[in-house]
C-alpha positions in Angstrom: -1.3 1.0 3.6 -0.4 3.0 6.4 -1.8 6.0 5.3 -5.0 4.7 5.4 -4.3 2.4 8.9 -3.6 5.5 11.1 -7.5 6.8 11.4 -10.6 4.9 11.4 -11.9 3.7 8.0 -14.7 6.0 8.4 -13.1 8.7 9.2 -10.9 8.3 6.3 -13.6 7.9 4.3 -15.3 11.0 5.1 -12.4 12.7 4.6 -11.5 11.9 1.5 -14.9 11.5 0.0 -14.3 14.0 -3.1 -10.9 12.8 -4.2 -10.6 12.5 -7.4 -7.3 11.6 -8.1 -6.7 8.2 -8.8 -3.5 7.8 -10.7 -1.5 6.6 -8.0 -1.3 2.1 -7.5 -2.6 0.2 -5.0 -0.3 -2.4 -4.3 -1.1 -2.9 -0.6 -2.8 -6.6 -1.7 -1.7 -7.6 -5.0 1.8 -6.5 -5.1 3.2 -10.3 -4.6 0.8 -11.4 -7.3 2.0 -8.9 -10.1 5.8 -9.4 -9.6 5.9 -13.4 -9.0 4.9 -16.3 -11.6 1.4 -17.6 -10.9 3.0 -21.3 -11.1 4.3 -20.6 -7.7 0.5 -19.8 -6.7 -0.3 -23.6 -7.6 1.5 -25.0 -4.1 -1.5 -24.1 -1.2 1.3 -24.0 1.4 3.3 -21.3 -0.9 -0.4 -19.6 -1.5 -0.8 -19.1 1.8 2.5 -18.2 2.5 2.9 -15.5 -0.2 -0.4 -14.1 0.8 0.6 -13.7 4.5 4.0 -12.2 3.3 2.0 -9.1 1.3 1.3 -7.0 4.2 4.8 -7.0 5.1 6.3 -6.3 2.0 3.7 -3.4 1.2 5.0 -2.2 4.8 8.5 -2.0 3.7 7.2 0.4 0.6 5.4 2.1 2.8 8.8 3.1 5.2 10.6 4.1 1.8 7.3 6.4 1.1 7.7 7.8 4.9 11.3 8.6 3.9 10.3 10.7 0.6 7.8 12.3 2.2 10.4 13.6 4.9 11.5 16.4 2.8 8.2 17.5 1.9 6.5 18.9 5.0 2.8 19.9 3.5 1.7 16.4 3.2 1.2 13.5 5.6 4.6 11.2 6.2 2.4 8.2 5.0 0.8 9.5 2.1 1.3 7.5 -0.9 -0.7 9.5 -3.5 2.3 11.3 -5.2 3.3 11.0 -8.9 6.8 10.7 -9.0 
């Protein structure tokens, strides 16, 4: 996720060490897996295709995040952790 990309991991880390708030998904690495049938999973070639293709399409969801969070000026443009 991008949010997480722009700094070092442990800066990030630091910074966020008391978070609490976990209701938000995840999806940067299992996105493909939860919305396509696992028979297509069988074929190694399409395996390794599919999980090549997950860092792009968790990119894409990451520019329509950067576009909601234009409006909202008191967070980060990549931050994902919103509940609506």
């Amino acid at each position: 996720m991008l949010y997480e990309r722009q700094h070092l991991k442990e800066l990030h880390d630091i910074k966020h060490i008391h978070d609490t708030n976990d209701q938000f998904v995840k999806y940067d690495d299992k996105i493909l897996t939860n919305l396509l049938p696992p028979y297509i999973y069988q074929n190694s070639l399409m395996n390794k295709f599919l999980n090549m293709l997950q860092p792009l399409v968790s990119l894409s969801i990451d520019q329509m995040n950067m576009i909601k969070n234009f409006k909202n000026y008191m967070v980060d443009k990549y931050d994902y952790r919103h509940n609506g």
